[in-house]
Every structure is written in structure tokens, then in C-alpha cells.
C-alpha positions in Angstrom: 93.4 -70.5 86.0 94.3 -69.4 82.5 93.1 -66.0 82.1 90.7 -65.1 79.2 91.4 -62.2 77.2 88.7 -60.1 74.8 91.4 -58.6 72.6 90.6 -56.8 70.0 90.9 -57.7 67.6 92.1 -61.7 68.2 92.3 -62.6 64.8 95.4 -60.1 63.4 98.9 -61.4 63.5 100.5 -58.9 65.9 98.0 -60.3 68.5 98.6 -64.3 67.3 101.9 -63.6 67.8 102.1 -62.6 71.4 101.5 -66.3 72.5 105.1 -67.9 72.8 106.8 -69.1 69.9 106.4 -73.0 71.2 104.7 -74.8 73.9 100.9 -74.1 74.5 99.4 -70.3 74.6 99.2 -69.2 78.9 96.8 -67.2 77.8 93.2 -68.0 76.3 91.8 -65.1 73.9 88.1 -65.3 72.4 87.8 -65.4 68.6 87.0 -62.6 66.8 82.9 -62.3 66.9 81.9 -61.9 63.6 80.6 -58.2 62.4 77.7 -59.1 60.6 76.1 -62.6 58.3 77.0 -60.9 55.4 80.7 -60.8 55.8 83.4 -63.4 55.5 84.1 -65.5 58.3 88.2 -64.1 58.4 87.1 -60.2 58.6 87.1 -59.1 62.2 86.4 -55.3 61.5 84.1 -53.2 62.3 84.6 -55.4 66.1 81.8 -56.1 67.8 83.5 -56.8 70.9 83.3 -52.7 71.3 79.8 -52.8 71.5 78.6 -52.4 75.3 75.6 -54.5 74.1 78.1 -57.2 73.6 80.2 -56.9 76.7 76.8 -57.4 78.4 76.0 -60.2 76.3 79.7 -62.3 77.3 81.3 -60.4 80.4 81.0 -64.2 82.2 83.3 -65.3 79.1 86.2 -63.5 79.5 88.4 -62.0 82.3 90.0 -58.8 80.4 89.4 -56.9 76.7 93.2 -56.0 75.6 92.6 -53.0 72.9 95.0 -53.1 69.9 93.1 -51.3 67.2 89.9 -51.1 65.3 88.1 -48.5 67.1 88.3 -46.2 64.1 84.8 -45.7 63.4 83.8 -45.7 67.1 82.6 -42.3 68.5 84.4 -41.0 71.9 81.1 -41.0 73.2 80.5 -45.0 72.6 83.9 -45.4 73.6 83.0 -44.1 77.3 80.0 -46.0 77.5 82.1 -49.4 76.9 84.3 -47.8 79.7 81.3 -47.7 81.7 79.8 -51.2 81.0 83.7 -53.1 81.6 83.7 -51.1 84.9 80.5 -52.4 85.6 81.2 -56.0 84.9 84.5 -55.6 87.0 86.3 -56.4 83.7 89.5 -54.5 83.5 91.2 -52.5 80.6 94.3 -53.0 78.7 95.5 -50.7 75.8 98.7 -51.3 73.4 98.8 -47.7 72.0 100.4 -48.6 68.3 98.9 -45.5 66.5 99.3 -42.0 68.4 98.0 -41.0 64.5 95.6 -43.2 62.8 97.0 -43.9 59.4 93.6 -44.0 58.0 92.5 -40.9 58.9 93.6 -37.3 57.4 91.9 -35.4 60.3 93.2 -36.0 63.7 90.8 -35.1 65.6 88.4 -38.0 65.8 91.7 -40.6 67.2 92.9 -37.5 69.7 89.2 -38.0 71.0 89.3 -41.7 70.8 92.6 -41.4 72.9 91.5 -39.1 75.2 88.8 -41.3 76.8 91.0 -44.7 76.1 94.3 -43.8 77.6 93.1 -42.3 81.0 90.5 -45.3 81.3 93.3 -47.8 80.7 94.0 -50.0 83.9 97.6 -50.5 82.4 98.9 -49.3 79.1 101.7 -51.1 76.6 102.8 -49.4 73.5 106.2 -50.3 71.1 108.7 -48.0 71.2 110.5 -45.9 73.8 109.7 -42.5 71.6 105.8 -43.3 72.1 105.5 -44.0 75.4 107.3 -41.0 76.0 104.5 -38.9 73.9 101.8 -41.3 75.9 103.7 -39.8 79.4 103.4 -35.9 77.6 100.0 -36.6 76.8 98.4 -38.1 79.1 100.6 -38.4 82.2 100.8 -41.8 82.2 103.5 -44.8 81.6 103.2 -47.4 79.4 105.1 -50.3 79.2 107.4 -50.7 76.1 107.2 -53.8 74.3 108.4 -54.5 71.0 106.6 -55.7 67.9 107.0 -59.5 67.3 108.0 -61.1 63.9 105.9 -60.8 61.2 106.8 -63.0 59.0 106.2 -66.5 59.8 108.6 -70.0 60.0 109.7 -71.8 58.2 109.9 -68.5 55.9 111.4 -66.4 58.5 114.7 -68.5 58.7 115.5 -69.5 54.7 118.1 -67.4 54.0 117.9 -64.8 51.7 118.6 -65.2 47.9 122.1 -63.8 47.4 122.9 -60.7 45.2 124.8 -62.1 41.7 127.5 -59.5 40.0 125.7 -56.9 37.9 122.0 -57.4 39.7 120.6 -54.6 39.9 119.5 -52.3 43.0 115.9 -52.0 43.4 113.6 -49.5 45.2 110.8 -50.4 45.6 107.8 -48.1 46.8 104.3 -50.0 47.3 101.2 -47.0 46.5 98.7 -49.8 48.5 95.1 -48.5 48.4 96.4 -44.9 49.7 95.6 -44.6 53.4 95.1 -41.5 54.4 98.6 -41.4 55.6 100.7 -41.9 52.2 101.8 -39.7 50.0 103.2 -41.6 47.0 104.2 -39.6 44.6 106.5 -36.9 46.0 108.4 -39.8 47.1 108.5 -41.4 43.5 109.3 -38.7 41.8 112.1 -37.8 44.3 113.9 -41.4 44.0 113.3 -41.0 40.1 115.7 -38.0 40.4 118.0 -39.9 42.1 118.3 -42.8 40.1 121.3 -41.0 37.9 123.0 -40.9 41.2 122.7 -44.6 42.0 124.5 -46.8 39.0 122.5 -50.2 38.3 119.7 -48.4 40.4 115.9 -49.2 39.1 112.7 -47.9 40.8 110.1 -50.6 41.0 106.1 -48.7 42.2 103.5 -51.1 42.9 100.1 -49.9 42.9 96.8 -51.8 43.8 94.5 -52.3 40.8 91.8 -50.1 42.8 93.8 -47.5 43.0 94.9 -47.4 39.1 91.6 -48.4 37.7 88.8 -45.7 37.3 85.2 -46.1 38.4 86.9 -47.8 42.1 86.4 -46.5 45.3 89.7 -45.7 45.5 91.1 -44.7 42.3 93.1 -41.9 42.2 93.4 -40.3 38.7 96.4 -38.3 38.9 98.6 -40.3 40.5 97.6 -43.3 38.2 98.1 -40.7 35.0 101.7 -39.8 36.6 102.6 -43.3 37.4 101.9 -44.2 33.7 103.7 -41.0 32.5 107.0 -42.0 34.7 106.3 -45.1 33.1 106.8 -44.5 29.7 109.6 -42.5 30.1 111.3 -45.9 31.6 111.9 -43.8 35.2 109.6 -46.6 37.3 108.7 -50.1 36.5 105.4 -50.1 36.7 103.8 -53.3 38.5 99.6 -52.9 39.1 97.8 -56.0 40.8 95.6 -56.4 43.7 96.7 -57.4 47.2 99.1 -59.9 47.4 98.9 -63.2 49.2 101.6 -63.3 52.3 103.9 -65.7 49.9 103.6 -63.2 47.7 104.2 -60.6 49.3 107.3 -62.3 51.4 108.8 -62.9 47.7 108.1 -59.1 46.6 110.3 -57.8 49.7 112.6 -60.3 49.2 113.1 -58.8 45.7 113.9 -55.3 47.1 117.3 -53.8 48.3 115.3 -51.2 49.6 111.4 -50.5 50.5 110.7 -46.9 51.1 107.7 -46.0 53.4 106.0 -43.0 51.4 104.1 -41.9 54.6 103.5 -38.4 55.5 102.1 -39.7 59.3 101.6 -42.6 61.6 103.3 -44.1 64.5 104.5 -47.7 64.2 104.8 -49.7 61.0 104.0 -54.0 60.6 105.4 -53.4 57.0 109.0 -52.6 58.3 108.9 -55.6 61.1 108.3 -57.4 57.8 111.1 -55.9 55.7 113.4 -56.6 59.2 112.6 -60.2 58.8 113.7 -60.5 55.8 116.8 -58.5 55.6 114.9 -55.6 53.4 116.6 -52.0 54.2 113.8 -49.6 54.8 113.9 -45.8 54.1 111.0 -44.4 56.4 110.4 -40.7 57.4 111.1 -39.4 60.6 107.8 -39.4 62.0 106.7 -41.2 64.2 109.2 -43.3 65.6 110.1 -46.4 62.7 114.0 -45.4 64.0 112.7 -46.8 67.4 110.9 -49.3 66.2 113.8 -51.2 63.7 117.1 -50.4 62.2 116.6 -47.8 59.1 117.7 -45.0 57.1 115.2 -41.8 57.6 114.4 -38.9 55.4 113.4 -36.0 56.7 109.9 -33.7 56.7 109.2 -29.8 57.5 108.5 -29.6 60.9 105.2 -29.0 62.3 103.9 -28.1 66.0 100.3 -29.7 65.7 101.3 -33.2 64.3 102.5 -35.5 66.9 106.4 -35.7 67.9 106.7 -32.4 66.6 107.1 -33.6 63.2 105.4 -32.8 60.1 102.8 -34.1 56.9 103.9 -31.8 54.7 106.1 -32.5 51.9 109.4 -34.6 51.8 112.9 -33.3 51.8 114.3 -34.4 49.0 117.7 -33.8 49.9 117.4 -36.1 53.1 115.7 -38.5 50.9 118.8 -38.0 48.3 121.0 -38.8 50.9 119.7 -41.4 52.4 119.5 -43.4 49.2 122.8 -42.8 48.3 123.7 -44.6 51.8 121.8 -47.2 50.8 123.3 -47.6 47.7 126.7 -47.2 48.9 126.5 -49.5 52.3 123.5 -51.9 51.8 123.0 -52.0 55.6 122.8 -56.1 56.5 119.8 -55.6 59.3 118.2 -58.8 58.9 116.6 -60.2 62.2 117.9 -63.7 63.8 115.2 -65.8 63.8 116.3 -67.2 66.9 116.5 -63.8 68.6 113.3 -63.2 67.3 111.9 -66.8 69.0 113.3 -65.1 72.4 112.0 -61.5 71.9 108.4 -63.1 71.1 109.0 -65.3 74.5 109.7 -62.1 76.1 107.0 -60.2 74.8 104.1 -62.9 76.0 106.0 -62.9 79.7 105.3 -59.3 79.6 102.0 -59.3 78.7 101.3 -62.3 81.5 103.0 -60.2 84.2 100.5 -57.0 82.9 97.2 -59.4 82.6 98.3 -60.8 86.2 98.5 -57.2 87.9 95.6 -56.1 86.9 93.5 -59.2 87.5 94.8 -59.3 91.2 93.9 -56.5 91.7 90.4 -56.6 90.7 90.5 -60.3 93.1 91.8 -57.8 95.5 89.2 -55.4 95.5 91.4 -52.5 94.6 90.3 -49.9 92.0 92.2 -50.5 89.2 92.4 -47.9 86.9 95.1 -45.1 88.0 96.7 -42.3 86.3 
């Protein structure tokens, strides 16, 4: 029988896309429930799927949960007592590790905790790059199986070919201040490229911020980097572009607009934006955290080092000189690492193979009887 899969969440396009490109899905995975009345039918967040209550409620509906994300706001202790309630159902446990550092959080301690009951509950354990699974064996003494990100970008966009550079276009950076997760740091970045530009000829530094981010009296408004931005503005060192989020299309034709998309993060693990810019043929600058190098072709700039942050690596300020440097490589090169779109129609094929073999191990062996989490 097809096996049915609680994944959480269902409704996010990393988890669409590990069905197989064509033909029908060999998996079946329950819909997102929705969090409250009150919210649109599309949002899938806070997920309600990680409420024991809700196990309870639909354990005969579904054969595994498959954990992506979303457990942000969910205490370690709640997190063992949904542990508790799958092993009472017999319902197994599948975890993708993608963040080893939530993003969205500046203090690290509440997703170490999260980890720390997720990862030795796991009956298996998937992550996306070689360099995490390596921290997820450090950790926690455990393997996980390495499977890499699928497209992001969907057909038929994902195979028109790219509008060609004309004589005397310019080169554009761009850098994209979204509504400032904990895990960016815009404007060391900005400033850094903005004393580059001399360096680059026909060089221009396009900044995108969201309008809640600019705009005082929002949640999210940041005064001094919207008085900086507007000051770098003026003096004609950024092009200034302020709107709210963009539509996919739209935000397909900003990256397509790009010679280069630099990723001003100062933490984090894995990134959708650069399996984005990859299928599209958008050269990304990332720093070396985390493990964007593993994840997709890109140039890196470097950050100060630091013990407690994970991989050894830092959230303290940028190097500028490695930042320098690798935008004069950009500059100079303008590295062609644009994905096939037939390749990717075999690594997405691949991917959902991998993930039927994983749901198929751990399934027989809960038919089997045997325990099946093991560290």
C-alpha cells in the first residue's frame, strides 16, 4: 500500500517537490491542517500536526510524520511528549535536519534544545549536505542520510533560458534586506560592496528592502538601517528598491536581473534562496557558514571565527577583504553555474527514491516488530 506521510509541514515547496518530477506521487502526504479559523487557508504555521492532541486525534490517518521545520515556537518539553504519543501510536519518526541554526532566532539555545530531543528520537535522519551530516554525527552520534535540495524554481520557468547580457549592461549586486530574520545582517554587507564598487567598472549595487522593514510604526521596521539605506541612497552608492514581498514571478524576474545575489547572513545552515539563484544561473556570494559551498556552486566570504556557533564559524562581522575579493572574482569571471533542468528532473527522481527507500525501512520495521529508533 502507498504509505501515508504527516510531514510537516506538506504544504512548502521543498516538501511538494520530493514527489517525482512526472508520473503520480508513491507517496501520499496529508494536507497541512489548518492553525486556527482565523488564518488563511495557504498558512501552515504554527503546525498543528505537532500537537500530541492531534496525533491522537488522526494516528489511524497516517503511517509516518516526516519533520522538515516549523517547530520554532515548540518547547523541548512538548517536543518529548509528541515523541511519546508517536511511540505510542507505533507511528515512526523521520527528521530532515535543514537548520543546525534556526535563522529566525538570535539565541541558540531554544533549537540546540529542540535538537537535542528531535535528533536522538529520530527513527532515521536525512539532512542536505555532506558538511551537516557530519555536524549531525559530532553532535549527536548519529548518521543521516544526505540528500540534496530539489529545484526551486518551477517549469516551464526553470528551463527558458536566461536573458543574455548586451555590451555595456551593467553588473548588478544585488542584496535583498527581507524582513530581517534574526540571521541577517544587511548592512555591513552593503556598505562593504558599496566600497567596492570603484573596483568593479559598470558595477551598480541594487538593496531591496521590504516595505515593513523601511516604514516606521511596523513590527519590523528597523530605523537605522532604513536611515542608512536612504543615506547610501542619496549619495547614488545603492539603488534603492522598497516594496513588499514579491510574488514567485516576480521574484524569478528580480534574480534574473542580478549577476550576483549576496546572502548578508551572519548564521544558518542551508539556504532555498541559493537553490533558486542555481536555477536560474544567478552567482551567489554567501558566507562561509554553514555549509551554502556544500549545498551549490558559490563564491564565499569569510567571518571571524567563533568556537560556540556551529561549524566552528562565526556571527560576528564580515571580512571585508574576503568579501572584496570575492566580488572582484565575480566581476572578473562571472561563473556560468546555472542548473540543467534535465539534471535537475533526475536529482528530484533521485531524491523521492531516497526518501521511499527511508519511509520503507522504517515502516518494516515497525510491521516487523522491531524497535525502531536507534542511535
Amino acid at each position: 500500500m502507498t504509505p501515508v506521510i504527516a510531514s510537516v509541514p506538506a504544504g512548502h515547496v521543498y516538501v511538494r517537490h520530493l514527489d517525482p518530477p512526472v508520473g503520480a506521487p508513491t507517496v501520499v502526504r496529508l494536507a497541512d491542517p489548518r492553525p486556527r479559523a482565523d488564518v488563511p487557508d495557504a498558512q501552515w504555521w504554527p503546525p498543528r500536526m505537532l500537537e500530541p492532541g492531534w496525533v491522537d486525534a488522526h494516528a489511524d490517518d497516517f503511517d509516518l510524520m516526516h519533520v522538515h521545520f516549523g517547530f520554532d515556537a515548540v518547547s523541548p518539553a512538548d517536543l518529548e511528549d509528541l515523541v511519546a504519543c508517536l511511540r505510542r501510536h507505533g507511528k515512526p519518526l523521520v527528521l530532515t535536519v535543514h537548520d543546525l541554526r534556526n535563522p529566525h532566532q538570535l539565541d541558540r539555545a531554544l533549537h540546540d534544545a529542540q535538537l537535542d530531543v528531535l535528533v536522538p528520537a529520530a527513527d532515521a535522519l536525512l539532512t542536505l549536505t555532506r558538511g551537516a551530516a557530519q555536524q549531525v554525527r559530532t553532535r549527536w552520534g548519529r548518521e543521516a542520510t544526505v540528500v540534496p535540495h530539489p529545484h526551486v524554481v518551477e517549469e516551464p520557468r526553470l528551463s527558458l533560458p536566461r536573458r543574455q547580457r548586451r555590451p555595456g549592461d551593467p553588473f548588478v549586486v544585488g542584496v535583498h534586506a527581507k524582513s530581517l530574520r534574526a540571521g541577517m545582517d544587511p548592512l555591513p554587507v552593503i556598505e562593504a560592496v558599496a566600497e567596492a564598487l570603484p573596483l568593479m567598472p559598470g558595477a551598480r549595487l541594487r538593496v531591496d528592502a521590504h516595505t515593513d522593514v523601511m516604514t516606521p510604526g511596523f513590527a519590523r521596521h528597523d530605523e537605522g538601517l532604513a536611515t542608512r539605506l536612504r543615506e547610501l541612497e542619496r549619495r547614488a552608492d545603492i539603488e534603492l528598491h522598497v516594496h513588499d514581498y514579491f510574488t514567485d514571478d516576480e521574484l524569478w524576474d528580480y534574480l534574473e536581473s542580478l549577476d550576483v545575489s549576496l546572502l548578508p547572513y551572519r548564521f544558518g545552515t542551508h539556504s532555498g534562496w541559493l537553490e533558486a539563484c542555481h536555477d536560474l544561473g544567478t552567482t551567489v556570494i554567501a558566507p562561509d557558514c554553514g555549509y551554502y559551498a556544500d549545498q551549490r556552486p558559490c563564491l564565499l566570504y569569510a567571518v571571524a571565527h567563533d568556537s560556540d556557533s556551529d561549524s566552528g564559524r562565526s556571527e560576528r562581522p564580515v571580512a571585508t577583504g574576503s568579501l572584496r575579493d570575492a566580488l572582484l572574482t565575480a566581476h572578473r569571471e562571472r561563473p556560468q553555474w546555472r542548473a540543467d533542468p534535465l539534471e535537475r528532473a533526475r536529482e528530484r527522481a533521485e531524491i523521492a527514491r531516497v526518501h521511499d527507500e527511508v519511509y520503507a525501512a522504517v515502516l518494516d520495521t515497525v510491521a516487523s516488530g522491531g524497535v525502531v529508533c536507534t542511535s
